[in-house]
C-alpha positions in Angstrom: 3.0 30.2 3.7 3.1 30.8 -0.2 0.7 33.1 -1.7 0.2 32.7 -5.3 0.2 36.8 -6.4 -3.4 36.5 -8.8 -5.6 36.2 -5.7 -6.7 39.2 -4.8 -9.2 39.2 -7.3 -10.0 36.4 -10.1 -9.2 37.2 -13.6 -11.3 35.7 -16.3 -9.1 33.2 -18.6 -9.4 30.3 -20.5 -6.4 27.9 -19.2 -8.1 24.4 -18.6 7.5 23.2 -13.9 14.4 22.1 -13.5 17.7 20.1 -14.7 21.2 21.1 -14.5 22.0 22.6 -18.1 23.7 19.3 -20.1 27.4 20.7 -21.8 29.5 18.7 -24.1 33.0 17.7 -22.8 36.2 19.0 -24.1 37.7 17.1 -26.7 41.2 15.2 -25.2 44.4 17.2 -26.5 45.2 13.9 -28.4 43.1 13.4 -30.3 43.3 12.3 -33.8 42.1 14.8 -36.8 40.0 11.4 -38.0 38.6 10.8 -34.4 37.8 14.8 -34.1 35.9 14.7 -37.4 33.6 11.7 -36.4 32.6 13.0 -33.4 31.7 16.0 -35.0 28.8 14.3 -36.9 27.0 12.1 -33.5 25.2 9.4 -34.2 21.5 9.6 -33.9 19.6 6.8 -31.8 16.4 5.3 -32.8 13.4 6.4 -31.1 12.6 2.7 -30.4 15.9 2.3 -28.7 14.2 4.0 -25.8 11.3 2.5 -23.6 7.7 3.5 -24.4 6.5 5.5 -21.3 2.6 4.3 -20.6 0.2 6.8 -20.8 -0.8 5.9 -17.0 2.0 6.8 -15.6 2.3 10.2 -17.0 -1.6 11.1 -17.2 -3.2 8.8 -14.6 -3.2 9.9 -10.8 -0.3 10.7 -9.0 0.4 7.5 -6.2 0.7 11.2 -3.6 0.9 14.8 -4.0 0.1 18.1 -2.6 2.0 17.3 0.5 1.1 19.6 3.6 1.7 20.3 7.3 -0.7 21.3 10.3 -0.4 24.5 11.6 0.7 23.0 15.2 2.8 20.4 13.6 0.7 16.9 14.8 -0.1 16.1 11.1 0.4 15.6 7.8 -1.9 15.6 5.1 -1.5 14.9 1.3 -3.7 14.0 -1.8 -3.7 10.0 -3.0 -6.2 7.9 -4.9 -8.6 5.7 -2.4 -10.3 2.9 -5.3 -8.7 5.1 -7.6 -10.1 8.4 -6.9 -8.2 11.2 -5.5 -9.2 12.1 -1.5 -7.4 13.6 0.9 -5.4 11.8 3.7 -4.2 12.6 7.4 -1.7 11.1 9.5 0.2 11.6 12.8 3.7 13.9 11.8 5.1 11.1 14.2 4.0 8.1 12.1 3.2 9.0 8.3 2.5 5.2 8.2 -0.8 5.8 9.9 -2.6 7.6 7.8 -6.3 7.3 7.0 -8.1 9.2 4.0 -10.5 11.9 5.8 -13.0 12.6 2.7 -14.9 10.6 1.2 -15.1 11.4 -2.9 -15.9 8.7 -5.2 -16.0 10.0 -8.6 -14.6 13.3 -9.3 -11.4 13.3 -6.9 -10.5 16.0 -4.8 -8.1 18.7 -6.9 -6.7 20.5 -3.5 -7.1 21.4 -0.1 -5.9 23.1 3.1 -5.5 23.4 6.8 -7.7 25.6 9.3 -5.6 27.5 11.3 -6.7 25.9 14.2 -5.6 22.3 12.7 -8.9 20.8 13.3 -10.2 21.0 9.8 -9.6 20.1 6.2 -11.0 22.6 3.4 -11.3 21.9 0.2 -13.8 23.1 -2.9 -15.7 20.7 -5.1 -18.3 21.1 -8.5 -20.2 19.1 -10.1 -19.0 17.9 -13.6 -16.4 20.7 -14.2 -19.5 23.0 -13.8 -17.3 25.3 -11.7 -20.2 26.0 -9.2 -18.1 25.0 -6.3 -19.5 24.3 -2.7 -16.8 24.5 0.5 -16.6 21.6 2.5 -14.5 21.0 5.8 -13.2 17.4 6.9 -13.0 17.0 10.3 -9.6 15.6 11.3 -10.8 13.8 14.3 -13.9 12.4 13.2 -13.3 12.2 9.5 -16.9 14.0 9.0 -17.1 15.5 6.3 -20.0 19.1 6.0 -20.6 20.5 3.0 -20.9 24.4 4.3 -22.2 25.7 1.4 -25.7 24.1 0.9 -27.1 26.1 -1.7 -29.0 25.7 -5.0 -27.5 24.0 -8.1 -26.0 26.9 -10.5 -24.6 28.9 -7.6 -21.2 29.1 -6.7 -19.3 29.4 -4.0 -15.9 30.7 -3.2 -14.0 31.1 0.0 -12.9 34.2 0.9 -11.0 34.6 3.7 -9.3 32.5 7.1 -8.2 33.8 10.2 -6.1 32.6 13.3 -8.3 34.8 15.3 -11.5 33.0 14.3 -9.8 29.3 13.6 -13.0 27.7 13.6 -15.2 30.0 11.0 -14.7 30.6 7.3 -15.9 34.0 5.6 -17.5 32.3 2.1 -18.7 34.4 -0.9 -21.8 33.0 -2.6 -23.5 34.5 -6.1 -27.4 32.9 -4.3 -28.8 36.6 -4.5 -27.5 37.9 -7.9 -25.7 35.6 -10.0 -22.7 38.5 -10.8 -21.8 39.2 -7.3 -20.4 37.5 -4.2 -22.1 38.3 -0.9 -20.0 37.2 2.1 -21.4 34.6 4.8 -19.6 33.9 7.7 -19.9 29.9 8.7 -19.3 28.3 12.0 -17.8 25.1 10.3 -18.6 23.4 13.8 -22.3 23.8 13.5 -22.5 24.5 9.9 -24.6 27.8 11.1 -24.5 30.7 8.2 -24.6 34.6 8.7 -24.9 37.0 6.6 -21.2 39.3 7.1 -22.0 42.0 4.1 -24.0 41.9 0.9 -22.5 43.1 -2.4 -22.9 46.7 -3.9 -21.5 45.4 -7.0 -17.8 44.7 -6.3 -16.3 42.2 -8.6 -14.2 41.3 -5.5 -13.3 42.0 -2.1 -10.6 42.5 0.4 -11.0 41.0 3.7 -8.5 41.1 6.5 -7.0 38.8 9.2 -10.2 39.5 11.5 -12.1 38.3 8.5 -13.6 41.8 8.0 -14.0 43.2 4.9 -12.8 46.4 4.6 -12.3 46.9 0.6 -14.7 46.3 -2.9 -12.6 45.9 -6.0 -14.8 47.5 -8.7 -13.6 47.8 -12.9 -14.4 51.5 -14.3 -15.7 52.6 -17.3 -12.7 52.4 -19.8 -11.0 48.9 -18.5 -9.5 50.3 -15.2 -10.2 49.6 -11.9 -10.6 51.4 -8.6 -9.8 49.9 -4.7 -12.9 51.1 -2.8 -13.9 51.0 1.0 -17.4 50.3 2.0 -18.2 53.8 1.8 -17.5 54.2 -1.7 -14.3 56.4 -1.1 -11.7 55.1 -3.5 -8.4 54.4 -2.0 -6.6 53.0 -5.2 -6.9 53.4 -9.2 -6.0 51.3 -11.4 -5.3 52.5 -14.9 -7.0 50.2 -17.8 -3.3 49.6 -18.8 -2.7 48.1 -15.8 -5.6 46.1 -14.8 -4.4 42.9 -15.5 -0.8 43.4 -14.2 -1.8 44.9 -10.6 -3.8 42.9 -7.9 -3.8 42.6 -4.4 -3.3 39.8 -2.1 -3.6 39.9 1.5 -2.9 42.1 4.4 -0.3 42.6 6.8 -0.4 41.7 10.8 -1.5 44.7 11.5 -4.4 44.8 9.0 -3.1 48.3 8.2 -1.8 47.8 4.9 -2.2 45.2 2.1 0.2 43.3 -0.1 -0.3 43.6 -3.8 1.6 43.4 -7.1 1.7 46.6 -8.7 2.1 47.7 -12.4 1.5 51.0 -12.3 4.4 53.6 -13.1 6.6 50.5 -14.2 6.5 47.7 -16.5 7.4 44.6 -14.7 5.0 44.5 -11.4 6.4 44.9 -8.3 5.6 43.4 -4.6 4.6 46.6 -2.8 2.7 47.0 0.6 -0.5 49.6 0.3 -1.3 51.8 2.9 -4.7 51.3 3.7 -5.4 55.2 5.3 -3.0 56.8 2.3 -3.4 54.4 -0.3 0.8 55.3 -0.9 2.4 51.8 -2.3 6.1 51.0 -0.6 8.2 48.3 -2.9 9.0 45.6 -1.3 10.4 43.4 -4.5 11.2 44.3 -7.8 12.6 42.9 -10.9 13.5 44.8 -14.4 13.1 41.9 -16.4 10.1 40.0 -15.0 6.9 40.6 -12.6 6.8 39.2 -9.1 5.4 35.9 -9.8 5.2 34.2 -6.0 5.4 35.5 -1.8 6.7 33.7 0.9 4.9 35.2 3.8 5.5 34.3 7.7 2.1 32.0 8.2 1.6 34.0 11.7 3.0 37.7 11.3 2.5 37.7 7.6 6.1 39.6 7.2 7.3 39.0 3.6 9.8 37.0 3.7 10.8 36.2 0.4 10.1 36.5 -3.3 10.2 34.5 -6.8 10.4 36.3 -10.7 10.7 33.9 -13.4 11.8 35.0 -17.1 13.1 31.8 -18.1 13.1 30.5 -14.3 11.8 31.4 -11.5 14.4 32.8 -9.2 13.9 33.0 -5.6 15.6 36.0 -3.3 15.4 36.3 0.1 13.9 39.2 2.5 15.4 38.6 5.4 18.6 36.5 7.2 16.9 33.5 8.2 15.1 33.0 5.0 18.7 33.5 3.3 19.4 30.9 5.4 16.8 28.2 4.2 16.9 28.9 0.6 20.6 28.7 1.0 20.9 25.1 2.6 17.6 24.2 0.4 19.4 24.8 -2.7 22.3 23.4 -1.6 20.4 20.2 -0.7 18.5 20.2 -3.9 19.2 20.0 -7.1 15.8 20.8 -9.0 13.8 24.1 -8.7 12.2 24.8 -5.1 8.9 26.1 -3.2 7.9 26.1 -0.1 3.9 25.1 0.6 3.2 24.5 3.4 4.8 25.5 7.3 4.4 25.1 11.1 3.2 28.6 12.8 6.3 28.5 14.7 8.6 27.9 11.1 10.3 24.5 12.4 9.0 22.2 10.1 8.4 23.3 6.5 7.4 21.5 3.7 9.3 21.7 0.4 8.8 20.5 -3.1 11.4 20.5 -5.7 11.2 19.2 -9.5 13.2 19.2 -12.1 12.4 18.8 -16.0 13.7 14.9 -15.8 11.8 14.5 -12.7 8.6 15.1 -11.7 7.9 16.3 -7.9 9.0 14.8 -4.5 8.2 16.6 -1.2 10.5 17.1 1.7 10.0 17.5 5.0 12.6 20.7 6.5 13.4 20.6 9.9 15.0 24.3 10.5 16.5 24.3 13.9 18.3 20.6 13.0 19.0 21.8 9.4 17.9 18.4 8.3 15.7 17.1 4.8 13.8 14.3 4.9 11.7 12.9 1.9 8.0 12.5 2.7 7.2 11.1 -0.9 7.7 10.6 -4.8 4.5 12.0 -6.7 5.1 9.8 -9.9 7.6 6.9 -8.5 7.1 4.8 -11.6 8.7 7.6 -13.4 11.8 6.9 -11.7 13.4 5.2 -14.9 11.7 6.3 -17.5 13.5 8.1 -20.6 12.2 11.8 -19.3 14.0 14.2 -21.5 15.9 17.7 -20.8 13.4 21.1 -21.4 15.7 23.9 -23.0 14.9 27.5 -22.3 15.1 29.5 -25.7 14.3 33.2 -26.8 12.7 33.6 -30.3 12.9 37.1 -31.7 8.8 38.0 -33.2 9.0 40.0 -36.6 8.3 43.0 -34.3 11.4 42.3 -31.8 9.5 41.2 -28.8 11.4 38.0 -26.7 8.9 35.0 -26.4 10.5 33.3 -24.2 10.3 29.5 -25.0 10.5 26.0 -23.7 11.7 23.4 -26.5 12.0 19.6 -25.0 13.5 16.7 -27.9 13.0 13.2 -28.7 15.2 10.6 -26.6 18.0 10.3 -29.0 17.8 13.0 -31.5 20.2 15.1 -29.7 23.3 13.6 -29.3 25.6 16.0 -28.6 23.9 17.9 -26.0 23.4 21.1 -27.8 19.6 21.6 -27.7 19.3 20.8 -31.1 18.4 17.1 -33.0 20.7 15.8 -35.0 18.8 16.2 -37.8 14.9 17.7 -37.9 11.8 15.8 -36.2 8.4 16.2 -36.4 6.8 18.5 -34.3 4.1 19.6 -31.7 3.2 23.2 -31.4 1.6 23.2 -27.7 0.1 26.3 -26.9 -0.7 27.1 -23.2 -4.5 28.7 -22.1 -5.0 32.0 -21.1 -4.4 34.0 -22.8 -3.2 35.7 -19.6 -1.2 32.7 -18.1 2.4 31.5 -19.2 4.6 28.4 -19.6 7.2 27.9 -17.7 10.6 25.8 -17.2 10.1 22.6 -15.0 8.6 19.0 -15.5 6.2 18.9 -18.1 3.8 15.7 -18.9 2.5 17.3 -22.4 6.4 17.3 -23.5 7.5 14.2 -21.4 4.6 12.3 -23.3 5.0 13.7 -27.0 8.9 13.8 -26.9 8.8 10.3 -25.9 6.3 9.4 -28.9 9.3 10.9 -31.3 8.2 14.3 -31.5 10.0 18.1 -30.6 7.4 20.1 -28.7 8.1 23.5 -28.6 5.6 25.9 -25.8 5.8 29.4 -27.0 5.4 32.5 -24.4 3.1 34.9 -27.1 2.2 38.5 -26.4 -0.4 38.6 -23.9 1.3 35.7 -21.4 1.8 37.4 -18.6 4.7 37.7 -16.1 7.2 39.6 -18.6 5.6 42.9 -17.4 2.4 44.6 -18.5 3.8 46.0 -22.3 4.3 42.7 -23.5 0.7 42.0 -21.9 -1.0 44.8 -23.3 0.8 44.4 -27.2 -1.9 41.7 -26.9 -5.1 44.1 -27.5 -6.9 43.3 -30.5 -4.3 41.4 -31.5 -6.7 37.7 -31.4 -5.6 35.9 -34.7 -3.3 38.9 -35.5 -0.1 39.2 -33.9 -0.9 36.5 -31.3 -0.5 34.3 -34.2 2.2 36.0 -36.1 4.1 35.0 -32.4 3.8 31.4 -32.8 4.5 31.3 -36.5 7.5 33.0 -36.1 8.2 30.7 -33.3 7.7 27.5 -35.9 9.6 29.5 -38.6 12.5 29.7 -36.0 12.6 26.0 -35.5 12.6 25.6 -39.4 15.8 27.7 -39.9 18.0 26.1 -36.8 16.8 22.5 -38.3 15.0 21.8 -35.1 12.0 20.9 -37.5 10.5 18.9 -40.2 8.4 21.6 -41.9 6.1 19.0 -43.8 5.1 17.5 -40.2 4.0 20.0 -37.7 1.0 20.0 -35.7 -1.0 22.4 -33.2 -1.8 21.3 -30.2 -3.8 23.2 -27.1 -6.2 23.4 -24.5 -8.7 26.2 -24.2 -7.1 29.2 -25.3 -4.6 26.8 -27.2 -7.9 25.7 -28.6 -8.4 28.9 -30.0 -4.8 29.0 -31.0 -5.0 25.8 -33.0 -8.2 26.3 -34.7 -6.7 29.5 -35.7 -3.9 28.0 -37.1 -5.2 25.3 -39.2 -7.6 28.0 -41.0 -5.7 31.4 -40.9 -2.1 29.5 -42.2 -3.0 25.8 -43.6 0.3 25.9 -44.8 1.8 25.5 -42.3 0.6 22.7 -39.9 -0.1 19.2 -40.9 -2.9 19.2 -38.5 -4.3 20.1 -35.3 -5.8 19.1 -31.7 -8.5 21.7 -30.2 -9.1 21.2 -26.8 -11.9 23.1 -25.6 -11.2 26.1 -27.5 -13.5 28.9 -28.8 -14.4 28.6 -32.3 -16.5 32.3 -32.2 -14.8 34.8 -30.4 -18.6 36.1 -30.2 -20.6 33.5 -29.0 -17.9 32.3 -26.3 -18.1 35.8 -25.3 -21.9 35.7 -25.0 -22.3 32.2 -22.9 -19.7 33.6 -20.4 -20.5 32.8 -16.5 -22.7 35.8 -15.0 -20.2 36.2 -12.5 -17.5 37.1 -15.6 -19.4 39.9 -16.7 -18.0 42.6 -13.8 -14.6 42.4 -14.9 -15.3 41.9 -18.7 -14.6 45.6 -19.9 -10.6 45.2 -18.4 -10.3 41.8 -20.1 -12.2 40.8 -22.6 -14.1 43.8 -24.2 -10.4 45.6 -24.4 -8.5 42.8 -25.7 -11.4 41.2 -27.9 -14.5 43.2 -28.8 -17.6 43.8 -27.2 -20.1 41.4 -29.0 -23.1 43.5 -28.6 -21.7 46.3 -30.9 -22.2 45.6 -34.2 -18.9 46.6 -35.5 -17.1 44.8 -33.0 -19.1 41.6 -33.3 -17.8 41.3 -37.1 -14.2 42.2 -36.2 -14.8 38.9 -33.6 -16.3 36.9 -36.1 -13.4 37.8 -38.7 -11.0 36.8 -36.1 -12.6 33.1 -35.6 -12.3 30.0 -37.0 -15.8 29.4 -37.9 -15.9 32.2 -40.2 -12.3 30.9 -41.9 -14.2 26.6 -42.5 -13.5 26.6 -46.2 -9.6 27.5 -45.4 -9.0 24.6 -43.1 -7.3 21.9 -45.2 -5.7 19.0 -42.5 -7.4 16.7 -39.8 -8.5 18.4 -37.0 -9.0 16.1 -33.1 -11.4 18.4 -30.9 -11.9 17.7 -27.3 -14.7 19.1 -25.4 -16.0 19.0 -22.0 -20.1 19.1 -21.7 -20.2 21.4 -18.9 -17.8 23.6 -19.6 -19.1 26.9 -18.3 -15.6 28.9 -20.0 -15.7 27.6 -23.2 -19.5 25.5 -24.2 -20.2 23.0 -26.2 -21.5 25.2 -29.1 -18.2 26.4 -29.6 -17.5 22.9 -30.9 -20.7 21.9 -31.7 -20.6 24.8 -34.8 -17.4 23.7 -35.7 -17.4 20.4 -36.0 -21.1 20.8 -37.8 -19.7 23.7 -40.4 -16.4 21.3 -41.2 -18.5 18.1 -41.6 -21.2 20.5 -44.5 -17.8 20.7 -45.7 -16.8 17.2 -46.1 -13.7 18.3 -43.7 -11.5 15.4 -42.0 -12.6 16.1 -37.8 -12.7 13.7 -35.1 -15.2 15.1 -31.7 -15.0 13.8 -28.5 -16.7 14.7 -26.0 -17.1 13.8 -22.2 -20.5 14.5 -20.5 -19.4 14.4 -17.1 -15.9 17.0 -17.8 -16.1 20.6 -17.7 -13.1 22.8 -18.4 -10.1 20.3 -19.2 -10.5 16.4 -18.2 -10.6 16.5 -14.5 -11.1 12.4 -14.0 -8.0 10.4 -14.5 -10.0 8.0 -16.6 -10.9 10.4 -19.1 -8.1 11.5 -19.2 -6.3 8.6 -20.6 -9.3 8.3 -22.9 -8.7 11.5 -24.5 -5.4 11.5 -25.2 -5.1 7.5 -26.5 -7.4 9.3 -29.2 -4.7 11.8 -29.5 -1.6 9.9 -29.8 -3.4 7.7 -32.3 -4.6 10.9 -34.6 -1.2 12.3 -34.1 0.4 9.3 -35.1 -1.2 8.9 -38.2 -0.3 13.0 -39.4 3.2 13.0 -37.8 4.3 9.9 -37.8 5.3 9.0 -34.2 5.0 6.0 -32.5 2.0 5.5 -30.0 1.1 2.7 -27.4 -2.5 0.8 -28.5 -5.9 1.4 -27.4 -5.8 -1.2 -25.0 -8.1 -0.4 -21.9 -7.6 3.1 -22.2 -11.3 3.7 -22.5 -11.7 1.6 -19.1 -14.2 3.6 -16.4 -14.4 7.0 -18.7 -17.6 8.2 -20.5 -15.7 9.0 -23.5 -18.2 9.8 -26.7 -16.9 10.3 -30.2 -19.4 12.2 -31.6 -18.1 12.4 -35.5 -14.8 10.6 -37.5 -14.1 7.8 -35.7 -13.5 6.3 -38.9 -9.8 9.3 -39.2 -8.2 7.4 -36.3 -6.6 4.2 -37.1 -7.8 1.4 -34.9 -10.5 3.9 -32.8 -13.7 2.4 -33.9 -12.7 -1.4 -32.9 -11.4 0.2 -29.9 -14.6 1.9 -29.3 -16.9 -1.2 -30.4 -15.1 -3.0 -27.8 -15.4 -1.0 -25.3 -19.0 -0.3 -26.0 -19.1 -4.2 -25.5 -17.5 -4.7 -22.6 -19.9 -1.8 -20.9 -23.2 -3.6 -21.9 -21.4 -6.7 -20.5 -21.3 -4.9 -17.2 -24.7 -3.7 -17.3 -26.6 -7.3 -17.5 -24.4 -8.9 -15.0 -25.1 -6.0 -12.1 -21.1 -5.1 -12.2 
């Protein structure tokens, strides 16, 4: 029912949600000059005024989420914790009381999942230790048996590549077993578990299948960074300029199979829903927005008709294609007061299901009855959220040096902002948190990263740089060669812009980010010292080289669009120095302040070397740096428990630089395999908290538990 428009083919990245605006109220007519001037002045409230929000509750599992409905309406499914790790569960529509989990995970936890068409089947995807070398599996409903359909050698990886209602009980799977860069497709009768080969790869970096579950198009990059749509004879049927290749992409086909939906940047800035003639290759607009790209489809789940569309510049925005859909999103948003989508529907649109969030809130699913015009609530994904202090997000526009909008998300302590305005009453410390990517975006909505800090006393401010996509493909493409250049000038001017409007305290401001934001922060703390008290690298590169050089095989056919054009190709000499002179690891003698990096082991995006050479090259240097590291995490922290490891590290090293408050150690390390590697000794209270915990785990070990 809602087609996320990146699909049609993957795009290499590094990445590891609305409240009514608050106004101040009109003074009364009588009041007093002496009343009027003390109110202009509010008074601030202590931080510790306001309850501290447990780490659990923002970071742990959700008690349910992901909430879905079968195809022919008999079930409902959703995603909650059995012994504390996430599988998925099924119960009668009629009685959600009934429900029984139908997989069977024990470690990991089960990320996402959806229906077969014929309603018989659960799918989801599952790797081994963030190794990103998925295998499909199907539940079935009935039994609760659970197949793994992709029973292939470690190191290969599996994607699934196409559904149909024609075929509801086959999948079409792409699997890298015969060359590690490209995807051959295998049909699989989930019954049996039987595999055909359906078409081996020429050297597509993708393909487009359509509702018969035929393939009928190769996606191939071209010398130069563009792209061309081919069919199966080679004939091209669609180019892609370099300038747009990361801005255009196809999704799906029509009913018809005839045409094909994509977003399209070409001729225009902003991209564009269109529909693609598959005979002519002529694009028809369906959607279009001058200020932002098409961000997110609503398609019928039978006829695949369009029937409406979301943009988001500072939210996302939903218009509808046709009357009935006017219809719904009328009475939805009527009904509801934080930001909508639609995930999940009946093939005969009675029953939808509906999530809405706001910023305060995080999400709660409904159940839609259409031809009763009635909302029911299925669940509450974090209930014990219900009271907490959760704080407003504030949509802002910086102005860069150069005059681009970045487009910005600033969320403030509980009390620092009396009147309402969007600005503390006086300047707070600071988090810079700086999304992955590049090519990804922040957006308005519940947040846990600013829930969290805000709560601990700090502003957090998430800055939309050049090269975050969605605000059309110039403000994507002023992003080429522009790693540690005007990338970073972006963000500094965004912190500079909080300096001048008071927002914050320029002696305590830290860096703080995931992957790319890894990049970003390690970046920061060596390129301008000056200006952050220190910094939190999460999986991020510290040698634009070498985390080129260790990317996945299957990377490499799209690398020249992405990668090469935005960063340097590593194997020209030239190049390779500009990519070293644009990385941290050539910048260790700048870095002046503490420095927290997190790192997966078996990350396949961003490797351990990357952190390995830092952390090795800062400690030659006698540099403050704490390193954890998880041996069973990949990209990110998948497993609740490590989680809530990571980040008790984090609120203790930020705590210590910025001054905020944090809750203690406690049991936080309970059921992870958190390692600190080097500087336990920079975080207050860490090495008695690890001591213990190592303790309590050779404890376990002699009595069998």
């Amino acid at each position: 029912m809602r087609n996320l428009l990146i699909g049609g083919v993957a795009l290499t990245a590094l990445a590891a949600c609305a409240t009514p605006e608050t106004t101040t109220a009109p003074l009364d007519a009588g009041t007093t000059a002496a009343a009027t001037e003390a109110e202009a002045v509010p008074a601030v409230q202590s931080i510790e005024d306001f309850a501290l929000i447990e780490r659990a509750a923002i970071f742990g599992n959700a008690e349910k989420t992901q909430g879905r409905i079968s195809p022919d309406g008999q079930y409902l499914s959703w995603i909650a914790p059995v012994d504390g790790v996430n599988n998925v569960w099924v119960a009668p529509a009629s009685d959600p009381d009934a429900a029984k989990p139908v997989t069977n995970d024990t470690y990991r936890g089960i990320s996402s999942h959806f229906w077969s068409p014929g309603s018989d089947y659960i799918y989801y995807t599952q790797d081994k230790g963030g190794d990103e070398n998925f295998h499909v599996y199907a539940s079935d409903v009935a039994t609760g048996e659970v197949r793994d359909l992709t029973p292939v050698e470690d190191g290969t990886r599996a994607v699934i590549q196409g559904v149909s209602r024609n075929e509801p009980g086959k999948l079409l799977i792409g699997i890298n077993d015969r060359n590690p860069q490209l995807f051959d497709l295998y049909l699989v009768d989930v019954a049996t578990g039987e595999m055909e080969l359906a078409a081996e790869n020429p050297g597509y970096a993708g393909w487009l299948v359509d509702n018969s579950l035929t393939p009928r198009f190769g996606f191939m990059q071209t010398p130069g960074g563009g792209a061309s749509i081919v069919d199966l004879e080679g004939n091209e049927l669609v180019s892609i300029p370099a300038e747009d290749f990361l801005t255009t992409n196809p999704v799906g086909f029509n009913g018809a199979n005839d045409a094909f939906y994509a977003v399209d940047s070409r001729g225009r800035d902003t991209a564009a829903l269109v529909s693609i003639d598959t005979t002519t290759g002529e694009a028809t607009v369906i959607a279009e927005n001058d200020k932002a790209d098409i961000s997110d489809a609503m398609l019928h789940p039978v006829t695949y008709e369009p029937l409406a569309y979301a943009s988001e510049y500072l939210r996302a925005e939903w218009e509808a294609l046709t009357d009935e859909a006017a219809a719904d999103l009328a009475f939805l948003q009527g009904e509801l007061d934080g930001d909508i989508e639609i995930l999940s529907a009946t093939d005969d649109l009675s029953r939808m299901v509906v999530y809405s969030e706001s910023a305060v809130a995080p999400g709660v699913y409904y159940m839609y009855d259409r031809k009763a015009k009635t909302l029911t609530e299925m669940f509450k994904t974090r209930p014990g959220l219900a009271d907490a202090p959760l704080q407003p997000m504030h949509p802002v526009e910086i102005t860069s040096r150069d005059g681009l909008a970045l487009v910005s998300y600033l969320t403030l302590p509980p009390g620092a902002d009396a009147d309402g305005d969007g600005r503390p009453e006086e300047p707070v410390p600071m988090v810079l948190n700086v999304h992955g990517g590049p090519w990804a975006r922040d957006s308005y909505g519940y947040n846990s990263w600013h829930q969290w800090l805000a709560n601990r006393g700090y502003a957090v401010l998430s800055v939309n740089y050049r090269g975050s996509t969605g605000f059309g493909k110039n403000f994507v493409n002023a992003a080429v060669g522009e790693f540690a250049g005007k990338m970073h000038d972006d963000l500094i001017d965004a912190v500079n812009w909080t300096v001048e409007e008071e927002i914050a305290d320029p002696e305590k401001i830290a860096i703080a980010g995931g992957s790319y934001g890894g990049y970003a922060t390690l970046i920061g703390v060596s390129f301008t010292p000056d200006t952050f008290t220190c910094g939190v690298d999460i999986v991020g590169p510290s040698s634009l080289a070498t985390l080129i050089e260790s990317f996945p095989e299957y990377w490499k056919p799209i690398l020249e669009g992405s990668w090469f054009k935005y960063v340097g190709d590593p194997s020209v000499p030239e190049e390779r120095e500009d990519m070293l002179n644009r990385s941290a690891i050539s910048r260790i003698d700048d870095i002046s302040v503490p420095l927290l990096v997190g790192q997966g082991e078996n990350d396949p995006r961003v490797t351990k070397l990357e952190s390995d050479q830092l952390v090795a090259s800062m400690k030659e240097k006698g540099l403050p740096v704490t390193y954890v590291n998880f041996p069973d995490e990949g990209h990110g922290f998948a497993r609740p428990e490590n989680r809530l490891a990571f980040y008790s590290v984090m609120e203790g090293f930020l705590s210590e630089c910025l001054g905020g408050r944090a809750e203690s150690f406690g049991s936080a390390f309970e059921g992870s395999t958190i390692q600190v590697l080097d500087g336990a000794a920079y975080v207050d209270g860490l090495e008695a908290a690890l001591a213990a915990f190592e303790t309590e785990q050779a404890a376990s070990e002699e009595t069998g538990e």
